[in-house]
N, C-alpha and C positions, 0 to 999 in steps of 0.2 A: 457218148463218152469217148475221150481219147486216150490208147494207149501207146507207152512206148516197148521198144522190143530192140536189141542192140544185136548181130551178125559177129558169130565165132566161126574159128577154123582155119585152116593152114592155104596159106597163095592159093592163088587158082582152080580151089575146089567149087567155085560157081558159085560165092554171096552175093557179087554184086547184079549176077545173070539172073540169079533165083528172085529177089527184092525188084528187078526189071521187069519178070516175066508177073511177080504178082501186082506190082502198084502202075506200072505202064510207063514209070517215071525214070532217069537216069540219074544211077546217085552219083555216077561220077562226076565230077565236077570240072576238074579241070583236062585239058585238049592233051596232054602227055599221058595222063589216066587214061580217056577212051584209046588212044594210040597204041600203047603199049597193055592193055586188056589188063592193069591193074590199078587196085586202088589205093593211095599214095596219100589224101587227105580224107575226112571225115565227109560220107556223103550222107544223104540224108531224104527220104522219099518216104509215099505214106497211099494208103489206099482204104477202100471200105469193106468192112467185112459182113458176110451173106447176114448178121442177127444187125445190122446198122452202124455197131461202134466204129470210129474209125483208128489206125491202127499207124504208127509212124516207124521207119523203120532209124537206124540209125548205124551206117555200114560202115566197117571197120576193115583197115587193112590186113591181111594173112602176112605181111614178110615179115620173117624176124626181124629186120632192121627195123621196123615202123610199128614193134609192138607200145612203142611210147604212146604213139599217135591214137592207136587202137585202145588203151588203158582210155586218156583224155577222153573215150567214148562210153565203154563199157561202165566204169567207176558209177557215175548216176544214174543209171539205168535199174529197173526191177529184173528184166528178166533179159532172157538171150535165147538166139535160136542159134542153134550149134549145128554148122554146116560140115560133112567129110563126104569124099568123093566115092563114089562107088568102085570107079574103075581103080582108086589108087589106095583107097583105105587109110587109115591109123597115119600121119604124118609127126614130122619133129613139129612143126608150130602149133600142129592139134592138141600136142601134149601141150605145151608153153600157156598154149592159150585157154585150155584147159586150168592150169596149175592157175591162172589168172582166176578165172571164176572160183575157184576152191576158196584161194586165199579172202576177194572179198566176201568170201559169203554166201553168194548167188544163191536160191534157192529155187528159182521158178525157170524152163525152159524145154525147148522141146531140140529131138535129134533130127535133121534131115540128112537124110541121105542122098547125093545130088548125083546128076551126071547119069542118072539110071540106065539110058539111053547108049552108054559106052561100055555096058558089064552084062553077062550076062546074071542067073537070077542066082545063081551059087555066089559068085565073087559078091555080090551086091550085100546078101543075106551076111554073108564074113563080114563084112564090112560093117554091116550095122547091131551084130552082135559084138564084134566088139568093142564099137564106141559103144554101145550101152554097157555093158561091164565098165567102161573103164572111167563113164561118167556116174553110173550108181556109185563109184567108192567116194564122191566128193561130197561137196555141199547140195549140190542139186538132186542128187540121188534118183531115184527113177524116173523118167520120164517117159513122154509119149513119141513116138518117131515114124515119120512117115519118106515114101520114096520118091522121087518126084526126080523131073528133068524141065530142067528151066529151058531147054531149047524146045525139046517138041509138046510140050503144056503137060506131059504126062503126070500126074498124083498131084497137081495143083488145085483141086478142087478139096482132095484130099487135105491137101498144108491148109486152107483156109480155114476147115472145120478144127484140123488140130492149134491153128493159133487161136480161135474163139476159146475154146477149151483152155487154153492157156491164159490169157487175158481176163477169163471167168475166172481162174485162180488166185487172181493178183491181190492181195490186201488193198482195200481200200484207203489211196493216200488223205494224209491230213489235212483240206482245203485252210485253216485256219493257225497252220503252222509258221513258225519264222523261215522268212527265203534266207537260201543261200540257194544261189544260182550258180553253181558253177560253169564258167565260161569255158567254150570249146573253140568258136571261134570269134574273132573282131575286125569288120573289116566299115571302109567309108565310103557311105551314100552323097553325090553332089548335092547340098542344095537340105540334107536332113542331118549330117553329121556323125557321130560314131553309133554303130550296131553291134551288138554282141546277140550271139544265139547261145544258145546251152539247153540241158534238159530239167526243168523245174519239176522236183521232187518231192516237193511238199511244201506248203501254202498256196500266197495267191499274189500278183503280182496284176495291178490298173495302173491304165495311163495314169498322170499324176502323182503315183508314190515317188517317195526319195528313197533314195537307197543308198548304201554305204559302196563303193568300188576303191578299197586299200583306205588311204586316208582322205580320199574326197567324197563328196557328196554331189549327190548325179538325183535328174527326177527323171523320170519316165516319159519320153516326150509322145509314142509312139508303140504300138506293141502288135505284133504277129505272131499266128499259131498255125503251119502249117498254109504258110502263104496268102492267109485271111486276117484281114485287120481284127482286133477286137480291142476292148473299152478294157477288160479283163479278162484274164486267164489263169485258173486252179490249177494245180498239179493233177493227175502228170501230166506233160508235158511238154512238146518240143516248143519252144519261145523265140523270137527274135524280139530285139528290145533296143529300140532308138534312143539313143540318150543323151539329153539335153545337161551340158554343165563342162567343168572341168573331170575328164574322162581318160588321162595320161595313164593310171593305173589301172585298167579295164585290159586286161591282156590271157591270154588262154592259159588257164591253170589258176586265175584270180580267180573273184567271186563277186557278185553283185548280193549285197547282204539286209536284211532290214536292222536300221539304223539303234546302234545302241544294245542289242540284242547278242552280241557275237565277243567273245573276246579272240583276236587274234594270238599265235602262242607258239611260243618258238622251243619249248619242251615241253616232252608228253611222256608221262608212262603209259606202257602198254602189254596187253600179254599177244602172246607169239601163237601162232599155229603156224606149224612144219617143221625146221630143224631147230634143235633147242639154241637157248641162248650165249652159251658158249660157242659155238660152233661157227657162226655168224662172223663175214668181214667188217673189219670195224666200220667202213664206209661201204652207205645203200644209198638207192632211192627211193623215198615215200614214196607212193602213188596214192591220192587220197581225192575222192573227185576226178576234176580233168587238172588237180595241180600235182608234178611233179618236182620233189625237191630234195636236193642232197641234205642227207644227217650223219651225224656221227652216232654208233650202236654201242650203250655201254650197256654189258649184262648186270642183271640184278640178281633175278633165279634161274634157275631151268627153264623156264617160260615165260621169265617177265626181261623187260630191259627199258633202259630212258633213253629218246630220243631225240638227240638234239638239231633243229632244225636250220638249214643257211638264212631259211626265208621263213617267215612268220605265217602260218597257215589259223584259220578261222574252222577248229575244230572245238568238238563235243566229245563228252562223256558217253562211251556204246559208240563212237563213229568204226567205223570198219576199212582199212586202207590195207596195202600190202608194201612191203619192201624187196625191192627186186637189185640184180648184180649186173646192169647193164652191159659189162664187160665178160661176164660169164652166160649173157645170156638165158636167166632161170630167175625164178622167184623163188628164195628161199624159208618164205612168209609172210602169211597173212598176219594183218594187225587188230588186235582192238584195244579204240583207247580206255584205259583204266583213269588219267589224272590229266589234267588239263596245265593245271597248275599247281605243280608236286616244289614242294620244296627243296631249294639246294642244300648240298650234301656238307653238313659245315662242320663233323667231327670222325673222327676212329669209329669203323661201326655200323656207320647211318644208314649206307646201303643194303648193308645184311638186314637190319632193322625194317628197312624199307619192302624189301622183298619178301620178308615171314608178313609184312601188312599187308602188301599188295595179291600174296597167296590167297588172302580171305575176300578179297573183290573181284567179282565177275563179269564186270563191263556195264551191269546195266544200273542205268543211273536211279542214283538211290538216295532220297537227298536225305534221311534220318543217318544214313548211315556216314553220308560226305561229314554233316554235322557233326558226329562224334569223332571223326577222325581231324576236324576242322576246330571244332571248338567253337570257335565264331567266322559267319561270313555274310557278308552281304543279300538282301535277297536278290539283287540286281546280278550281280557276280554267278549267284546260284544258277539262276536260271540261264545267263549267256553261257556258262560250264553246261548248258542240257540235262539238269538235273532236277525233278521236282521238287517245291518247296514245300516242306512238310506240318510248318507252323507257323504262326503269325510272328511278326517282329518284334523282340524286346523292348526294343528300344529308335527311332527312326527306321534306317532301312535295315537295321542288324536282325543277324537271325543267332538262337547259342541254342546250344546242345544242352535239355535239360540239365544233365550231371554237372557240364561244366559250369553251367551257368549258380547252380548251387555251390559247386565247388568257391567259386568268386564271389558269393555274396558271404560263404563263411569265413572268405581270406579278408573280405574288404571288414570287415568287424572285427574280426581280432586286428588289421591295419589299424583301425579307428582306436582300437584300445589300448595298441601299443604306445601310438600318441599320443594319448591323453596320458599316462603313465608317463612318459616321458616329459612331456610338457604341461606340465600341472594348471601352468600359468597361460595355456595357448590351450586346449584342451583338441580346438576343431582342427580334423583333419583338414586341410583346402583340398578342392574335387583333383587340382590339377596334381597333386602330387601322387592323392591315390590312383589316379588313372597311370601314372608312370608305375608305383608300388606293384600295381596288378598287372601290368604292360600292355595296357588296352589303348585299342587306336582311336578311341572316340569318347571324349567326356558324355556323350549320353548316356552311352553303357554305365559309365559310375551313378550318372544321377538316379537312371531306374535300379542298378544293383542297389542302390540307398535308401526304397523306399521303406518305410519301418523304422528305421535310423532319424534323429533329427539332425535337420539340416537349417544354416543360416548363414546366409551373408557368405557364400560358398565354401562354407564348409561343413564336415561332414562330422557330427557327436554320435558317442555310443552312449552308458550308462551316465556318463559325466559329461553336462548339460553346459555346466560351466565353469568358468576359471576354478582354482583351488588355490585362495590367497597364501602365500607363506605368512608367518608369525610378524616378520619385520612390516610386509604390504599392510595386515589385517590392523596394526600399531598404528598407521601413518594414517591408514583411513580413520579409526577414531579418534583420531589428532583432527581432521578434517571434519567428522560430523560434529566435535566441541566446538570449532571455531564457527561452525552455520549454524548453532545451534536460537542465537541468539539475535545473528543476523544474515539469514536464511540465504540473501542476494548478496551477500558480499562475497566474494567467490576469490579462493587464497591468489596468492598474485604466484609468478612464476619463482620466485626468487622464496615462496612460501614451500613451495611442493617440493622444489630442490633441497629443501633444507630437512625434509619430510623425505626425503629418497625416492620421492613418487613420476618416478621416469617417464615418460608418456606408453612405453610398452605396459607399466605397472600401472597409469591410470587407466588402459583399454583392456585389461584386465580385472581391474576392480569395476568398471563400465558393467563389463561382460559379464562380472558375477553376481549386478544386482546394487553392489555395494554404493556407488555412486551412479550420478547422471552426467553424462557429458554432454554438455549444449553446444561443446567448440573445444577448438584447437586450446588444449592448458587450461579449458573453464570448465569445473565441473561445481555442481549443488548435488544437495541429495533427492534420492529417489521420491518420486512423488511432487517435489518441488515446482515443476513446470506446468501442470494441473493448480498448484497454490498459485503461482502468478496468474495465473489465466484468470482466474477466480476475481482476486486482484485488481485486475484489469475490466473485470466486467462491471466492477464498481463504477469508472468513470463514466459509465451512462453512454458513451455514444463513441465515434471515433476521435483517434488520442495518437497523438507524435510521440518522437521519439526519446523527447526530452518528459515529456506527460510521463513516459512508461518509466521512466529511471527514477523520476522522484516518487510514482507510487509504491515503485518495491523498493527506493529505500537502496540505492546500485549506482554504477560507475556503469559511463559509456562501453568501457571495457568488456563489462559484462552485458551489460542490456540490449548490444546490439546481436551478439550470435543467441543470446537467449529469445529474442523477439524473431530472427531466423527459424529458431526451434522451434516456435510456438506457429509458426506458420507452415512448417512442414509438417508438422502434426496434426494440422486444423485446428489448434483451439484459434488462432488468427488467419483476419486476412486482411489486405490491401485494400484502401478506400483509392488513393492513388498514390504519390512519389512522397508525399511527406506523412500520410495515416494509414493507420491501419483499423481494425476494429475486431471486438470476438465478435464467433460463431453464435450462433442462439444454438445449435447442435453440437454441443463440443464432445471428443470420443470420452 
């Protein structure tokens, strides 16, 4: 099993001597680094330890000017070995880089005490009590510490046993989790194309995958773990990753993401740990991963604030980042996000509103409770937010919050009923109006809110099924069933209904209510009628034209052609070929 392990502490207190004297390996990397005995980029070296696991280290620069560089390292990382010098003790970047682990979190590490070799056993003992005091008040809270001098091997046998112990600590990462890889570095191989390394945190990542890198899509052409090809590699992990495609946004502080799974997000709510939210310059830097980005800090509560981001970051619900004052040199807090995608602020109030909500969220992703604060949300959305889904879909991919989802099925029926009340003569809701009534983004939602309700011809009936004729329609109609009375297929001419007030709105309405049948456009008979022709028709024994059909019922072409349309949509007819047709022997 491999783990990783990230190097704390102030300049020149021996991380990158210490990480040399255990893996044999040089993390420095570049010829200005070994020159000047510091380290300037992110290096990166790995060894075995005495029970088999092997162990990577991930060595970070001590100068305050390159606490950036240092963050881009530590941010993905579980755990840290926290280096101070024996002969110098307690340092300003000890503290800094300390305040660094507080803020994300850090919970797993051990103290070394280095340089042992340059103190005697008093100054040394000082030294290591009180970075332990001063690291017990954080996240990491106590730890194990050992003394060691990376020039003459001395308590190195010792550091080895106490990182097995450490790495025995470690929660076991998620192998089947969504990557985000955050990128630390990118650099080009002749002849293989762009590479990026980072530390994989959780899932899994094979040759072959696509991945998302900003807005392209990159596959896997190639993959290494600690300078060994492999097919696949599980978190945790040190990665290099070949990548085959268009790869322009692949840059240190992006990410390499599984596809579709992530929403990128340029505002986040989130609660603070350190100085409260007032307190705060309006302009920080995230640090979240190895990406660093400017926001602007508006307070909400005492402890919450929104942050708005320059650059779009690929975060979750529970992610943990800090915001630091580059130019003051301090982290003034740690982050964790509360909202991914928090609504904008669009009246008097909202914020204060917002901050009594966000009092009652604790970062960890909660999808019953995202729901009721959401009402309705995608399950796709849910889960790129990091949040589990807590019940099946309503409706397609919609997820709703029982209450609300009751709440809307008792608006969309009184909606139904108001309509019908209002439109005696039109009774059905149509879906698309109730879906604007309710203000719902997806006519699926109305169709499943609907079920119970009758529904026809897209629209939506409550108790009132159908039309409700006025006194003058219900007149004009038995004016129309006298006149068919006699001669069933003569069907009133247009200049008959006009005179009858029977408007084509008032003949789809008297349609609607039963009252007549409508065969076509201005042709109506009465109900039942289209069964009597068919009947009719099955007299002529065999198939029968067009003209055959008009002298059996006793009809004008007028009528006999949308009625023989009708009769064929219905199945009592069918097509023999261009000029007959014939019945069904099964008619409904």
């Amino acid at each position: 099993m491999t783990h990783v392990v990230a190097t704390a502490g102030h300049v020149d207190h021996g991380k990158s001597t210490l990480v040399r004297a255990l893996t044999g390996m040089e993390p420095d990397r570049l010829e200005e680094e070994r020159r000047r005995g510091l380290t300037i980029e992110l290096g990166f070296a790995w060894t075995t330890l005495p029970g088999g696991d092997r162990l990577a280290f991930v060595d970070v620069p001590g100068h305050e000017r390159l606490v950036a560089t240092m963050l881009a390292g530590v941010g993905p990382v579980p755990a840290v070995m926290f280096a101070v010098a024996a002969d110098q003790g307690w340092q300003r970047q000890s503290e800094e880089h300390l305040a660094v682990l507080d803020a994300l979190g850090v919970r797993h590490g051990l103290l070394v005490v280095t340089r042992r070799d340059l103190a005697d056993a008093r100054t040394a003992g000082l030294a290591r009590e009180e970075a332990l005091a001063r690291i017990a008040a954080t996240s990491l809270g106590e730890v194990d510490s050992v003394m060691v001098s990376g020039t003459t091997g001395e308590g190195l046998d010792g550091l080895r046993a106490a990182l097995e112990r450490l790495t025995a600590s470690l929660p076991a990462p998620d192998a089947g989790a969504d990557v985000r890889l955050w990128i630390d570095r990118v650099f080009t191989v002749r002849g293989r194309g762009t590479v990026v390394t980072g530390t994989l945190g959780a899932g899994t990542v094979a040759v072959g995958d696509r991945l998302a890198a900003g807005g392209d899509l990159v596959r896997v052409r190639g993959l290494q773990s600690l300078k060994e090809d492999h097919d696949r590699v599980s978190a945790v992990a040190r990665v290099a990753v070949n990548l085959h495609g268009s790869a322009s946004e692949a840059r240190r502080g992006g990410a390499l993401l599984t596809p579709g799974r992530w929403l990128a997000t340029e505002l986040v709510d989130v609660r603070l740990r350190g100085e409260p939210a007032g307190g705060l310059p309006r302009e920080l830097t995230l640090h979240a991963g190895s990406a660093a980005v400017p926001v602007h800090v508006r307070p909400l509560g005492d402890d919450t604030a929104r942050l708005a981001l320059r650059r779009a970051l690929p975060l979750r619900v529970g992610d943990v980042a800090l915001l630091r004052d580059p130019g003051a040199h301090r982290v003034p807090a740690g982050v964790t996000v509360l909202d991914v995608r928090p609504e904008p602020f669009g009246r008097r109030g909202a914020a204060a509103a917002r901050a009594r909500e966000l009092a009652r969220v604790d970062g960890r992703p909660d999808g019953a409770g995202e729901l009721r604060r959401r009402g309705l949300i995608t399950r796709t959305e849910l889960v790129a937010m990091g949040v589990p889904v807590p019940s099946e879909p309503v409706a397609g991919d919609w997820l709703a919050d029982p209450g609300h989802w009751e709440d809307l099925r008792g608006r969309l029926a009184a909606a139904v009923e108001e309509h019908a009340a209002a439109h005696p003569t039109d009774p059905g809701l149509p879906s698309d109006a109730a879906r604007r009534a309710l203000g719902l983004p997806d006519r699926a939602l109305v169709e499943a809110l609907a079920e119970g309700l009758h529904r026809r011809d897209g629209r939506i009936y409550g108790r009132t099924t159908a039309p409700e004729l006025p006194p003058p329609v219900r007149a004009a109609v038995d004016a129309v069933r006298r006149d068919l009375a006699g001669a069933p297929f003569q069907a009133p001419d247009a200049g008959r209904l006009a005179d009858l007030g029977l408007t084509p709105r008032m003949l789809a309405a008297a349609a609607a209510a039963g009252a007549l049948l409508k065969v076509g456009d201005g042709i109506v008979l009465l109900p039942g009628d289209d069964a009597r022709a068919a009947a009719l028709l099955a007299t002529l024994g065999g198939p029968f034209t067009l003209s055959e059909a008009r002298r059996a019922l006793g009809t004008t072409r007028r009528v006999a052609v949308p009625l023989l349309e009708h009769l064929d949509e219905k199945g009592y007819t069918t097509r023999v070929d261009d000029l007959r047709r014939r019945c069904t022997e099964e008619r409904p």
